[in-house]
Z-matrix of the N, CA and C atoms (Angstrom, degrees):
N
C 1 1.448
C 2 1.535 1 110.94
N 3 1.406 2 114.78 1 -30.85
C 4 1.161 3 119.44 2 -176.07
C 5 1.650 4 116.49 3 -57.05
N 6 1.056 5 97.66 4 -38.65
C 7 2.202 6 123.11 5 -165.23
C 8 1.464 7 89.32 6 -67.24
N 9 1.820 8 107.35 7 -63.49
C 10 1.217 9 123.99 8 -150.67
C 11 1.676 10 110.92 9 -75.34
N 12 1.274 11 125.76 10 -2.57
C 13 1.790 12 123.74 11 138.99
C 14 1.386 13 139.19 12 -65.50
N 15 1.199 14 98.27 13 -38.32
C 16 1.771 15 107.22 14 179.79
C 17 1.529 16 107.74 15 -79.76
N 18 1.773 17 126.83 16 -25.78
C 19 0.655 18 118.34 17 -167.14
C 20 1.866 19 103.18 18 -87.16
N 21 1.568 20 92.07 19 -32.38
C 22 2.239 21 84.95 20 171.74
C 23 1.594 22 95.50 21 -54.44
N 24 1.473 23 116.37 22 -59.98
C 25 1.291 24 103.87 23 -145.10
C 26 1.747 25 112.95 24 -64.65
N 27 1.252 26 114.51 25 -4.80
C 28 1.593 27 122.29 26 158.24
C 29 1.193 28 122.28 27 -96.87
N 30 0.989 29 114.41 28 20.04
C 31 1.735 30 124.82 29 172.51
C 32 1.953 31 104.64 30 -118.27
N 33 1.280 32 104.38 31 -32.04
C 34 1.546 33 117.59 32 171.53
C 35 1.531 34 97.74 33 -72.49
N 36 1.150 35 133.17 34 -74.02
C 37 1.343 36 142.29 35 -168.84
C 38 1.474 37 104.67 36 -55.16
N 39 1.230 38 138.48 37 -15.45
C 40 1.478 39 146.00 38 159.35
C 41 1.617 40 125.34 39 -81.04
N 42 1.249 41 85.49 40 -34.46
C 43 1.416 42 98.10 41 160.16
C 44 1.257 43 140.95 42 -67.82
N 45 1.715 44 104.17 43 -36.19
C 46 1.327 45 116.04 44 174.67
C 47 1.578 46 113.25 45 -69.08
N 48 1.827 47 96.79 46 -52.09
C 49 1.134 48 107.54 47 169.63
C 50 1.789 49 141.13 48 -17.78
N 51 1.913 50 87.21 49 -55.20
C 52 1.622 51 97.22 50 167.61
C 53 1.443 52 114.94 51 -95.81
N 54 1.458 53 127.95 52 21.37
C 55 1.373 54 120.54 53 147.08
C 56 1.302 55 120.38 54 -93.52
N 57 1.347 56 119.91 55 -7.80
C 58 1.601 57 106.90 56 150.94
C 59 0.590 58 145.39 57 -96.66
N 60 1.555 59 110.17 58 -6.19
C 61 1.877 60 121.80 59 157.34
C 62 1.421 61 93.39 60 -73.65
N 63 1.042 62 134.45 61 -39.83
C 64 1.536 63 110.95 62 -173.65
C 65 1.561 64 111.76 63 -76.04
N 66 1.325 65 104.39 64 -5.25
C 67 1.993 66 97.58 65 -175.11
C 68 1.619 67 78.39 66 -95.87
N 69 0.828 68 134.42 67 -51.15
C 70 1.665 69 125.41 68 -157.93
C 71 1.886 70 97.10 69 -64.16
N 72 0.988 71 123.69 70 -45.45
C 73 1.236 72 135.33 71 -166.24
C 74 1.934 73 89.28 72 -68.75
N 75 1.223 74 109.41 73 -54.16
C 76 1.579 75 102.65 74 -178.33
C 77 1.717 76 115.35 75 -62.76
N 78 1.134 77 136.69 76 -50.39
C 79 1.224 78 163.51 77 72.47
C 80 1.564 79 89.59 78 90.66
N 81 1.690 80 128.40 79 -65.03
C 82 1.238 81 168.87 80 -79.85
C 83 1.398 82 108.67 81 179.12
N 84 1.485 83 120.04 82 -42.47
C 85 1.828 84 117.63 83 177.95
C 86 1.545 85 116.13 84 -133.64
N 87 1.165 86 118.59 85 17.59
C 88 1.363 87 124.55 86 162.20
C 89 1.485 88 114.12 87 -82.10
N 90 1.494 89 108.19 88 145.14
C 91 1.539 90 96.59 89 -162.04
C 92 1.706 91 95.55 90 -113.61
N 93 0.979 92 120.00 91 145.67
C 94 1.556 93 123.72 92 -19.66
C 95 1.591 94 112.90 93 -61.81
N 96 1.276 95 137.83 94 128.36
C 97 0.980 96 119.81 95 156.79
C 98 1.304 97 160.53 96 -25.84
N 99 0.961 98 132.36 97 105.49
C 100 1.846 99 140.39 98 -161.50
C 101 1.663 100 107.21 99 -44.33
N 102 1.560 101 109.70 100 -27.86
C 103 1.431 102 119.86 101 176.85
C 104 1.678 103 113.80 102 -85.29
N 105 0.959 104 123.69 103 -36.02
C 106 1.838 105 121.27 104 150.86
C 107 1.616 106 116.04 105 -25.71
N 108 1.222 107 119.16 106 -56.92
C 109 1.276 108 121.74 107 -174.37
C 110 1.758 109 116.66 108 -100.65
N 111 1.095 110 122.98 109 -44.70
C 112 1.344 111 145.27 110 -173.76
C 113 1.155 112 118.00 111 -76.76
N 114 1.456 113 143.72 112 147.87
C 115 0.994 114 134.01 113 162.91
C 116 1.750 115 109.38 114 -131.21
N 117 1.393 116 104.62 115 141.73
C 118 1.515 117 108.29 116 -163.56
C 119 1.584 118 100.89 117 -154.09
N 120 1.380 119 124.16 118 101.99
C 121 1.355 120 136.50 119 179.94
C 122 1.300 121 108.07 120 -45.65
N 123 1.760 122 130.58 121 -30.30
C 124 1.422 123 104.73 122 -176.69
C 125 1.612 124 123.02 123 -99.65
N 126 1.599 125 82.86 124 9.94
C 127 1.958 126 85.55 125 175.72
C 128 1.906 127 87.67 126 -115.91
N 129 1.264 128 129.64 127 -7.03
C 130 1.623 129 113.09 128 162.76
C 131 1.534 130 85.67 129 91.69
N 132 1.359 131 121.80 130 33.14
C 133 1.308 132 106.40 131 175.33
C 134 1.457 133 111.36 132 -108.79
N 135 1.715 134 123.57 133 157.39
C 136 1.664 135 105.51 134 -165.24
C 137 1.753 136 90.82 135 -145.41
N 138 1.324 137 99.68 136 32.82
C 139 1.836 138 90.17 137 171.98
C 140 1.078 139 113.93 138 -62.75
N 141 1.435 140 127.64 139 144.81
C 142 0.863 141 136.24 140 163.61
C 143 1.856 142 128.21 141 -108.65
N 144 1.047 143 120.41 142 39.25
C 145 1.576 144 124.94 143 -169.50
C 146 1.434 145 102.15 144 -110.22
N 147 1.305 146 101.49 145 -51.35
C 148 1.851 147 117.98 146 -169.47
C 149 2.119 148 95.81 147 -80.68
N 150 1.073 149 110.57 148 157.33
C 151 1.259 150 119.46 149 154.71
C 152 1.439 151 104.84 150 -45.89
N 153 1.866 152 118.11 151 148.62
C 154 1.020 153 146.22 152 172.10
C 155 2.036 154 114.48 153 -74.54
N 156 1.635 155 104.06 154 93.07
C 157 1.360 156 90.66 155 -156.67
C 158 1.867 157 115.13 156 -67.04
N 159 1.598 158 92.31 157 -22.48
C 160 1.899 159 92.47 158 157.67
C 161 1.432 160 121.61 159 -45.36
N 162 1.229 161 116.86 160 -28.92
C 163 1.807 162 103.61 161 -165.78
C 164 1.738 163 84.97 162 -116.17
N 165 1.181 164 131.36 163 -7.48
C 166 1.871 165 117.56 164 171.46
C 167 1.085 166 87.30 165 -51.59
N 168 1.907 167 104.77 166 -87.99
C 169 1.338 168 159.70 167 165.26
C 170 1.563 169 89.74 168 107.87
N 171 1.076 170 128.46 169 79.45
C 172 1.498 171 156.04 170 169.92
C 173 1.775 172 105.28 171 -49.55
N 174 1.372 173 111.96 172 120.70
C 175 1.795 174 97.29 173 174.47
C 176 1.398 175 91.56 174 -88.63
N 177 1.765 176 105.22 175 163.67
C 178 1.624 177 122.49 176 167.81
C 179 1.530 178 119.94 177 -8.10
N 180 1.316 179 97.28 178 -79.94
C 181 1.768 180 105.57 179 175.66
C 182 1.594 181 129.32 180 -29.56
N 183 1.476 182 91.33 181 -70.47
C 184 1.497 183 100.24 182 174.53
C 185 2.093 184 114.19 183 -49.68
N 186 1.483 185 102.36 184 -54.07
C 187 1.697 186 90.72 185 164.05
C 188 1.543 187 117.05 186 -38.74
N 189 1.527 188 90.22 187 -65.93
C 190 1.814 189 95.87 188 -165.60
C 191 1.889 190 110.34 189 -42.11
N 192 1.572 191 116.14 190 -46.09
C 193 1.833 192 117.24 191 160.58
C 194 1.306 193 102.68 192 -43.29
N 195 1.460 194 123.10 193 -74.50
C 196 1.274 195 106.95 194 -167.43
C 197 1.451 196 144.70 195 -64.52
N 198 1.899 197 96.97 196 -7.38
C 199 1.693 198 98.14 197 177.85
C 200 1.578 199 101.80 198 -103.35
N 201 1.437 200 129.87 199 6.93
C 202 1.469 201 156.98 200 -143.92
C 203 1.947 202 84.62 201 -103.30
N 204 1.568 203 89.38 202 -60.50
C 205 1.693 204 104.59 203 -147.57
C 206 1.675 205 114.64 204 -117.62
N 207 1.339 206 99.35 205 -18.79
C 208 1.605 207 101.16 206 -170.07
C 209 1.570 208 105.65 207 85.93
N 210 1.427 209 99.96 208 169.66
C 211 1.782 210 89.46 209 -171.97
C 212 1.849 211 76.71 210 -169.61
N 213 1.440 212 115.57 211 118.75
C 214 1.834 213 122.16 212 163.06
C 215 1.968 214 91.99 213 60.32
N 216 0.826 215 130.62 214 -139.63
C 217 1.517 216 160.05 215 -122.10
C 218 2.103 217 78.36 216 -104.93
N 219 0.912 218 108.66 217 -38.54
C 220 1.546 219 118.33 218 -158.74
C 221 1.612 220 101.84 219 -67.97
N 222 1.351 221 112.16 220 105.59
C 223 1.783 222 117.82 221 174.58
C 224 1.849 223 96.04 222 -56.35
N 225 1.409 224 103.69 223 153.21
C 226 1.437 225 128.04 224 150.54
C 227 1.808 226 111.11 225 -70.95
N 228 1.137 227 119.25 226 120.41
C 229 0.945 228 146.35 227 159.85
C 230 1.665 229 129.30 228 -53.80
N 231 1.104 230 113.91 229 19.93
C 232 1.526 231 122.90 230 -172.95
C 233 1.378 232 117.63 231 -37.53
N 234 1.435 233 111.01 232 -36.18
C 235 1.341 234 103.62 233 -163.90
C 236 1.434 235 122.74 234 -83.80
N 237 1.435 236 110.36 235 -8.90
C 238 1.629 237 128.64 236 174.66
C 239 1.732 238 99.83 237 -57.39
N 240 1.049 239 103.32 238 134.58
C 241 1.929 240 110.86 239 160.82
C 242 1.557 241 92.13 240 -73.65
N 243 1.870 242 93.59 241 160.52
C 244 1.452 243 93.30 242 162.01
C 245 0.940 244 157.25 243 -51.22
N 246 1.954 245 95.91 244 -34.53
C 247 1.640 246 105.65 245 178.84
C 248 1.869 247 97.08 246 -82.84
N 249 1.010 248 133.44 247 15.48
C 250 1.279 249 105.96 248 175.39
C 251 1.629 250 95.04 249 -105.17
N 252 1.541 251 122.24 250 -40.91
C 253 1.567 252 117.07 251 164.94
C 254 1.775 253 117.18 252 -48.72
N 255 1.093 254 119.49 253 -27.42
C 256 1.300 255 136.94 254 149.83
C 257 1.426 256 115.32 255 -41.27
N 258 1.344 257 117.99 256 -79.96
C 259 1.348 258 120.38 257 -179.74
C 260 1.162 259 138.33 258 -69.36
N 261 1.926 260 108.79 259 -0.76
C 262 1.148 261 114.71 260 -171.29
C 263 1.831 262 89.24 261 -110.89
N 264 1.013 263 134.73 262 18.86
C 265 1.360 264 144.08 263 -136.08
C 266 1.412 265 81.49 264 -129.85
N 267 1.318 266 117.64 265 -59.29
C 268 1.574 267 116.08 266 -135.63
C 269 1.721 268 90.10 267 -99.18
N 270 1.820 269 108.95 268 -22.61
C 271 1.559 270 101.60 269 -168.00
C 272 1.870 271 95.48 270 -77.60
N 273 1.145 272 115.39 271 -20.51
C 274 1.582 273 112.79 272 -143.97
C 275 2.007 274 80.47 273 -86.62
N 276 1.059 275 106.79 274 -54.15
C 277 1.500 276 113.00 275 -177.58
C 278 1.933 277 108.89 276 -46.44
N 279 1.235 278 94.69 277 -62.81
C 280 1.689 279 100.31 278 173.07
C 281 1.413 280 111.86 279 -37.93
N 282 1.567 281 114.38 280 -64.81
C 283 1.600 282 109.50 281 -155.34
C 284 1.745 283 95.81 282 -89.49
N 285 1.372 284 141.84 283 0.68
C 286 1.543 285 114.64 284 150.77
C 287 0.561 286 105.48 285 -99.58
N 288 1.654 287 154.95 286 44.12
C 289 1.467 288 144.45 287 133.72
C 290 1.447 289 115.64 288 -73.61
């Protein structure tokens, strides 16, 4: 039992890991892209149309409403599956903290 904790909790922590390369990676090729409008220093993005998500710094949830529903000027995102509203949720929250 002892082995078999450290080894979930490095299989969890790997996991997370590649959901923020995959939100950062989505982040960048979802169309329209989140980087068109947004600007976010850890994906190198410098839109300027949308709010600056460095100075929101939006947790998970609030993304997941806004790519769910749209929010002002900001289309709803329907066509994303969950886990990619998921992953773009958890990367955008991570890197403005």
């Amino acid at each position: 039992m002892a082995r078999i904790l450290p080894a979930i909790a490095l299989l969890l922590a790997a996991g997370a890991a590649q959901a923020a390369e995959d939100g950062k990676a989505l982040f960048s090729s979802v169309t329209p892209a989140c980087s068109l409008c947004h600007a976010l220093k850890d994906a190198g993005a410098t839109g300027a149309v949308g709010p600056s998500l460095d100075e929101l710094k939006p947790d998970a949830p609030r993304v997941v409403k806004a790519l769910r529903n749209g929010i002002g000027q900001m289309p709803a995102f329907r066509h994303l599956s969950d886990e990619q509203v998921q992953e773009l949720a958890k990367y955008i929250e991570k890197a403005t903290r």
